[in-house]
C-alpha positions in Angstrom: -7.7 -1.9 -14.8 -10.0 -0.8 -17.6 -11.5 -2.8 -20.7 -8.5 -1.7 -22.7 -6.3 -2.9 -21.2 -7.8 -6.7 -20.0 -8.2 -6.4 -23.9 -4.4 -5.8 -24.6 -3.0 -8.0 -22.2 -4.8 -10.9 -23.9 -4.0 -9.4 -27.9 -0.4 -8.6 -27.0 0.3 -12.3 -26.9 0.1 -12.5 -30.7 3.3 -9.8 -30.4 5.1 -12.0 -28.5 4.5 -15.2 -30.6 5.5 -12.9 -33.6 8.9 -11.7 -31.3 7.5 -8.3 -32.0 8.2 -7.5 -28.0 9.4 -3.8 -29.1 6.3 -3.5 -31.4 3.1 -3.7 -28.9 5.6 -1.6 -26.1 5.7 0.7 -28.3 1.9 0.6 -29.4 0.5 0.1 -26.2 2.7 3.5 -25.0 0.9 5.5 -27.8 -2.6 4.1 -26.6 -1.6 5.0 -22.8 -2.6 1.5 -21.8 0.6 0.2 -21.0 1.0 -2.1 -18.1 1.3 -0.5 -14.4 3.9 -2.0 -12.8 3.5 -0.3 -9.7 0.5 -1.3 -8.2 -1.8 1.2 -5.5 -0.7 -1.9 -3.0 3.0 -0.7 -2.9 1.8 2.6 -1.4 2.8 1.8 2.1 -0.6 3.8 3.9 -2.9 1.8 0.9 -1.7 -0.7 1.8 -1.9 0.0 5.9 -5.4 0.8 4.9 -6.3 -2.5 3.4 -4.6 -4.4 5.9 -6.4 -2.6 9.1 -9.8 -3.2 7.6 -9.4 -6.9 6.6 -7.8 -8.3 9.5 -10.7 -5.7 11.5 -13.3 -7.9 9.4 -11.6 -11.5 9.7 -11.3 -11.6 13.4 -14.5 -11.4 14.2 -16.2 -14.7 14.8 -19.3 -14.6 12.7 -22.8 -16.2 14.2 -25.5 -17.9 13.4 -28.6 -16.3 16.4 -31.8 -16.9 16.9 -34.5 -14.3 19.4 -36.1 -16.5 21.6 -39.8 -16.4 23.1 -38.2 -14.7 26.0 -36.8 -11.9 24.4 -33.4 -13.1 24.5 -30.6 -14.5 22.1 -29.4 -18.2 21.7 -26.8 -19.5 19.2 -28.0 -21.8 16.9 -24.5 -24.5 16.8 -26.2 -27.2 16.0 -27.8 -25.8 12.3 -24.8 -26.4 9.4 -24.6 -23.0 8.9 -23.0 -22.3 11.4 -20.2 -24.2 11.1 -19.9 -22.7 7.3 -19.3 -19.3 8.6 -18.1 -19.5 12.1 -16.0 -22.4 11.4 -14.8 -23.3 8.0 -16.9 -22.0 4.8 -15.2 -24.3 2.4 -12.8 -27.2 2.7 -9.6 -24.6 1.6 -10.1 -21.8 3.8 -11.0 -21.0 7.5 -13.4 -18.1 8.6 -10.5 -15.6 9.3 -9.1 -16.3 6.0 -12.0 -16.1 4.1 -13.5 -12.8 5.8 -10.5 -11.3 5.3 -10.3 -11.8 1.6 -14.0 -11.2 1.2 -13.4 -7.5 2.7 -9.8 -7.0 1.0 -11.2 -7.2 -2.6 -14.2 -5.4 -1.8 -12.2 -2.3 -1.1 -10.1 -2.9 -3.8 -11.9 -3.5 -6.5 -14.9 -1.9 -4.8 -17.2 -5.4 -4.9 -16.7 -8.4 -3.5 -18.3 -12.3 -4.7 -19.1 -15.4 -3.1 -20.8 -18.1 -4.6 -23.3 -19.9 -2.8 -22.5 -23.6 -3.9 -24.5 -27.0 -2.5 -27.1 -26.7 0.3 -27.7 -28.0 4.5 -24.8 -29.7 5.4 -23.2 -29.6 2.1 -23.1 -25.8 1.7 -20.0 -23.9 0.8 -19.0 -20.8 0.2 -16.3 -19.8 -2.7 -14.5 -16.8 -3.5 -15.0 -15.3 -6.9 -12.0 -13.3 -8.2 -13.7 -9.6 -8.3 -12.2 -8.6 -11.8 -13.6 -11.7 -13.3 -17.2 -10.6 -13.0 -19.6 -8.6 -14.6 -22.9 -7.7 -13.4 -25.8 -7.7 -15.8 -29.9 -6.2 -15.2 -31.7 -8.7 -17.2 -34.0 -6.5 -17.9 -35.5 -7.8 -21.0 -36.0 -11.5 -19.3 -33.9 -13.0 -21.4 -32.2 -15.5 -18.9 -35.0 -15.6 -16.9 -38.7 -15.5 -16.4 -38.7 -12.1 -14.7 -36.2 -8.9 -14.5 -33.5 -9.9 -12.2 -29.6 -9.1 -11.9 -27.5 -11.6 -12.5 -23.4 -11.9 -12.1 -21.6 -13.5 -15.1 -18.3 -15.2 -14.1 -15.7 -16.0 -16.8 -13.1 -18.5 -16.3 -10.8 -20.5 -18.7 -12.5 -18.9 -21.6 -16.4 -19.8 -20.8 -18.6 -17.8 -18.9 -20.9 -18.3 -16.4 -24.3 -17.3 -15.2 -25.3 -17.1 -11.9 -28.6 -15.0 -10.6 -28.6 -12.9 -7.0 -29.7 -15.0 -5.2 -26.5 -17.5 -5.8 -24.0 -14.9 -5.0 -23.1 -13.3 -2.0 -22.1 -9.4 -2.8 -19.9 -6.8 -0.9 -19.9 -3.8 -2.2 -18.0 -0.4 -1.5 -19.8 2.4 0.4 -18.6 3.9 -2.4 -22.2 3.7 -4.9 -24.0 5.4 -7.5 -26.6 3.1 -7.9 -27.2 0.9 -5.1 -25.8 -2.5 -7.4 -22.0 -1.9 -8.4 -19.3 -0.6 -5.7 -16.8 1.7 -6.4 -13.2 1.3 -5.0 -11.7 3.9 -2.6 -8.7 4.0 -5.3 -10.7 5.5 -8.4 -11.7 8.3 -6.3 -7.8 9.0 -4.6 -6.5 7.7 -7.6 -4.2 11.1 -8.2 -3.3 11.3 -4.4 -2.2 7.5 -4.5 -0.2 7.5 -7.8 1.4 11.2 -6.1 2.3 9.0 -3.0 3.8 6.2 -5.1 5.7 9.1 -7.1 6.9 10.4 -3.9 8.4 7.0 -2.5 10.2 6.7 -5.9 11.6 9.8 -5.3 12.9 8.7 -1.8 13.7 5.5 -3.3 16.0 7.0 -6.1 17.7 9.5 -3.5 18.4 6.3 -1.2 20.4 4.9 -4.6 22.3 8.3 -5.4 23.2 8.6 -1.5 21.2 11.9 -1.1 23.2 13.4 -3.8 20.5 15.5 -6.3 22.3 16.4 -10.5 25.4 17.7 -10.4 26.8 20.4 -12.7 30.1 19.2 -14.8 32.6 21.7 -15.3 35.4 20.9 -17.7 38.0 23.2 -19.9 38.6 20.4 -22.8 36.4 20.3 -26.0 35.2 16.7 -26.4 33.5 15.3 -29.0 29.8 14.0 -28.3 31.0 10.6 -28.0 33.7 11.4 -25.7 31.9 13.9 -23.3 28.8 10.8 -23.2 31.5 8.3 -22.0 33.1 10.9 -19.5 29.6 11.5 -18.0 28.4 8.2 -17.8 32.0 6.8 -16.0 31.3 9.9 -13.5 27.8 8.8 -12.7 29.5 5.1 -12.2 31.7 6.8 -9.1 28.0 8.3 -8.1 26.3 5.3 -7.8 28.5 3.4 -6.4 29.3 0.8 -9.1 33.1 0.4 -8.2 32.4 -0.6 -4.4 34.1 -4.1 -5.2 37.4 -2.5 -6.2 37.3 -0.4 -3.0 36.6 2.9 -4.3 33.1 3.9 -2.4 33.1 7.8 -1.4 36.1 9.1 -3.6 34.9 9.9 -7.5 38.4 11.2 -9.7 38.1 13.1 -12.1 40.4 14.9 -14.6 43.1 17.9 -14.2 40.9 20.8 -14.9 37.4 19.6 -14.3 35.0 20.1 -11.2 31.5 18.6 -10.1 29.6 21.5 -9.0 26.8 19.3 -7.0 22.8 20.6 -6.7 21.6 19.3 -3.4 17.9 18.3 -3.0 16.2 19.3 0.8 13.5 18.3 1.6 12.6 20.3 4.2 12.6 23.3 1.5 10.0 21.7 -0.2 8.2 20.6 2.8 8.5 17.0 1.5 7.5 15.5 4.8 4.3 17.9 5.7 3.0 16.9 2.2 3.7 13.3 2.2 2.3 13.2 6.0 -0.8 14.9 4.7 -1.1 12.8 1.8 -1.4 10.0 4.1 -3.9 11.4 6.2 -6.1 11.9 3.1 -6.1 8.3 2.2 -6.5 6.9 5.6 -10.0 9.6 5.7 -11.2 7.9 2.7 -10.8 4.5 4.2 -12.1 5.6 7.3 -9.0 4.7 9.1 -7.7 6.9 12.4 -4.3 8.2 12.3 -2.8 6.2 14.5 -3.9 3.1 13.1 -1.1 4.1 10.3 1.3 5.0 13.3 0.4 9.0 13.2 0.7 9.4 17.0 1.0 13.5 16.9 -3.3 14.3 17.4 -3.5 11.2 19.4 -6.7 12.5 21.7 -7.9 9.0 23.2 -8.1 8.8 27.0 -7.3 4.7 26.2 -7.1 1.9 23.8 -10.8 1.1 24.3 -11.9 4.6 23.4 -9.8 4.0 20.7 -11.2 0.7 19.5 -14.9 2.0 20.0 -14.0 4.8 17.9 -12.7 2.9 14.9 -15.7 0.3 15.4 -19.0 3.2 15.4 -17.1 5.2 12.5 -15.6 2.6 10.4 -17.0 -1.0 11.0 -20.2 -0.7 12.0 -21.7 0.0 8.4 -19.3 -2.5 6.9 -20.5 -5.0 9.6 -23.6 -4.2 9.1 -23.6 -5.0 5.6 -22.2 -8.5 5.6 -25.1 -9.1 8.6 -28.0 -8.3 6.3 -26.4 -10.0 2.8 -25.5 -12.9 4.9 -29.1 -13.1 6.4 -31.2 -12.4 3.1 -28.9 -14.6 0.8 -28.5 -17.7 3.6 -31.9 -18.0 4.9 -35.2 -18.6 4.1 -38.1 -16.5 4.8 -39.5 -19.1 7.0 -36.0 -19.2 9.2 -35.9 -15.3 9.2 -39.5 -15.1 10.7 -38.2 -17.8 13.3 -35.8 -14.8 14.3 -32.7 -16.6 12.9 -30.3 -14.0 11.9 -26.4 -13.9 11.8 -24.3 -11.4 13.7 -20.7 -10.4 14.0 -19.2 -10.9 17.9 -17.7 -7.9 18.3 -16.8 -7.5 22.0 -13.5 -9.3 20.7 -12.4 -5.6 19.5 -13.9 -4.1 22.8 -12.4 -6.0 25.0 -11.8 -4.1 28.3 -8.7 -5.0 30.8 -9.1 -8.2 32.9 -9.9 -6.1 36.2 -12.6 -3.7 34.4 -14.0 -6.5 32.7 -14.5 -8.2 36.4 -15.8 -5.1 38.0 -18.4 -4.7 35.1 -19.5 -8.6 35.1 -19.9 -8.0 39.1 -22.3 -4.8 38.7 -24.1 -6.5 36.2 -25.0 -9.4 38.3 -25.6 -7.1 41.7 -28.0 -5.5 39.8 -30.3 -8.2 38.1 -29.2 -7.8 34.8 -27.3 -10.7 34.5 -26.8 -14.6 35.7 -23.4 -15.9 37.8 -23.6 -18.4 34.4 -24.1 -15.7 32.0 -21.3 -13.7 33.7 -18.8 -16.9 34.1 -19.6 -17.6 30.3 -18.2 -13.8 29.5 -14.7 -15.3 30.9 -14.6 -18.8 29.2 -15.8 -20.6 32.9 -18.2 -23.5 32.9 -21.7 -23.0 34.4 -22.2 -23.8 37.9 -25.3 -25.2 39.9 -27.6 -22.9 40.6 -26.2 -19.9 38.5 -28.9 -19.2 36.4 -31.2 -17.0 38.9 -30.7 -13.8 38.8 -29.4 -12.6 42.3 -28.4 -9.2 43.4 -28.2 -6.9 46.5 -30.9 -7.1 48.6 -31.1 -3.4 49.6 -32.6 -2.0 46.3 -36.1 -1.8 46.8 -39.3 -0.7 44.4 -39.7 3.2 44.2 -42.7 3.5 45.5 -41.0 2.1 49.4 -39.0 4.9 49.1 -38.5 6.7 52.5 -40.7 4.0 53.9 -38.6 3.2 57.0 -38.7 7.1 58.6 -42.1 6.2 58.5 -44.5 4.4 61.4 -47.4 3.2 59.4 -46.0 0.6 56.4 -47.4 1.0 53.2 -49.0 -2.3 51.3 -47.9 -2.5 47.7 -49.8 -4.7 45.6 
């Protein structure tokens, strides 16, 4: 929606008030900002789209981590952040909801804002509605001591100033200069509004039964009047309108007159092929494979994991990558971040392998020293046990260097 038309729909109230409804329809057709009833949502693979990538987004549990002196990783549970985006990031939503929005309006409107409201274990997190801020470069200090870019919020007709650092922003890959995102639907817009055009068209064949015009042969000379009413009582039959007094699939018509019907296929237009392709296109832009938008016919994918690693390296690894770094920068101090506080998406929950590959893999790991009976047990939801956190492992792997040691009669000393 552009300024003209946030402008109209506010200064075509005064037409209503007036009961000028026909006036600003009328005016608002001449300027070409009219309202759009059908949104880019009611195209069924924009919206497939938008669906895959915010429920890809919301169910991932989000983390607070810290690197330990031992070069390894340990949640941090106990610090309040975590619970405001692992758990609940304010009192109305839950993480998955919340996540889930945050990614849906950044791909729709190609930014997405949360304010960063209260502090420690007070902090929450609240959604901004995208159309309702603008960002400003302030760079002429005039709200602040030094250049910076603030986000100006307006709500029940006051507006609000709030600098970077209070706001949490997600934008599009979709950039021309690094601050403001630009939604996949202004660049498809032509290919999305030629879908929507295209499920109208099915839409309105549905209503006419598959029957295209129809050619109206008559011998009588009618008068305008006459031959509108005669047409218009035929289309009736067409539609269907008299279903209630039993007359469904028979339309009657006069001695002398014949309907001469002009059949739309779709196969000689290769309707199908071109809406399939269309499709394609738009699930490209959003990064989104095929058969997420159940195109099965290039399936290549030896299984589901394959598939699932694919969609995560190709589509969600920037996206995920984004919210890590925002979340980080925005969150944390300096002082945590040097700690090696950091937070991180868990996202073995989209590569999760079968039960018995996962148990084979957890069972190599620990043979081979690389993990702990605890920090295997804790892949599969199991308690820790006494004496599960040495490493153990098969005793027949030996250091290089032995190699070939036992064809040998004098023993080598290793140091």
């Amino acid at each position: 929606m552009n300024i003209l038309q946030k402008s109209w729909r506010r200064f075509k109230g005064y037409f209503k008030r007036k009961k000028n409804i026909q006036g600003w329809e009328q005016l608002a057709k001449f300027l070409g900002i009219e309202d759009v009833k059908d949104s880019e949502l009611s195209e069924a693979t924009y919206f497939a789209c938008m669906k895959v990538l915010s429920e890809g987004i919301g169910k991932l549990p989000l983390k607070l981590l810290r690197y330990n002196d031992n070069n390894g990783i340990s949640v941090e549970r106990k610090n309040p952040l975590y619970r405001v985006v692992h758990d609940r990031p304010n009192k109305y939503m839950t993480s998955s909801i919340f996540w889930s929005t945050m990614e849906y309006n950044r791909n729709h409107y190609g930014d997405a804002y949360a304010l960063i409201a209260g502090g420690g274990n007070e902090t929450n997190l609240w959604i901004l509605p995208s159309d309702d801020v603008e960002i400003w470069y302030d760079d002429k200090c005039l709200l602040s001591e030094t250049a910076n870019i603030f986000y100006i919020y307006t709500a029940g007709g006051k507006r609000y100033s709030f600098s970077s650092e209070e706001i949490l922003h997600f934008k599009s890959s979709n950039t021309f200069d690094g601050i403001k995102g630009v939604p996949v639907r202004e660049q498809l817009r032509q290919t999305v509004n030629g879908n929507l055009k295209a499920q109208k068209l099915v839409n309105k064949m549905y209503d006419n039964g598959f029957t295209g015009k129809a050619v109206v042969q008559y011998t009588s000379n009618l008068n305008e009047k006459l031959k509108d009413k005669f047409v218009k009582e035929i289309q009736q039959y067409l539609n269907g309108e008299f279903k209630e007094k039993g007359v469904d699939n028979i339309i009657p018509i006069p001695f002398g007159t014949s309907i001469q019907p002009l059949n739309l296929k779709f196969s000689d237009n290769q309707f199908l092929e071109i809406k399939q392709y269309t499709a394609l296109q738009i699930a490209s832009a959003f990064g989104i494979k095929p058969y997420q938008i159940g195109d099965y016919t290039k399936s290549s994918y030896a299984s589901a994991e394959a598939q699932q690693l694919s969609f995560y390296v190709d589509t969600l690894l920037f996206i995920i990558k984004q919210y890590e770094e925002e979340l980080t920068y925005k969150l944390l101090s300096k002082k945590e971040i040097e700690n090696g506080l950091h937070f991180k998406f868990n996202i073995d929950v989209i590569l999760r392998a079968d039960y018995e590959t996962k148990i084979k893999t957890l069972s190599t790991a620990v043979n081979s020293f690389l993990m702990t009976p605890n920090e295997a047990r804790s892949k599969l939801d199991l308690e820790d046990k006494e004496g599960g956190d040495r490493l153990i492992g098969n005793g027949a792997s030996i250091p290089v260097e032995l190699a070939g040691i036992q064809y040998t009669k004098e023993k080598k000393e290793v140091a």
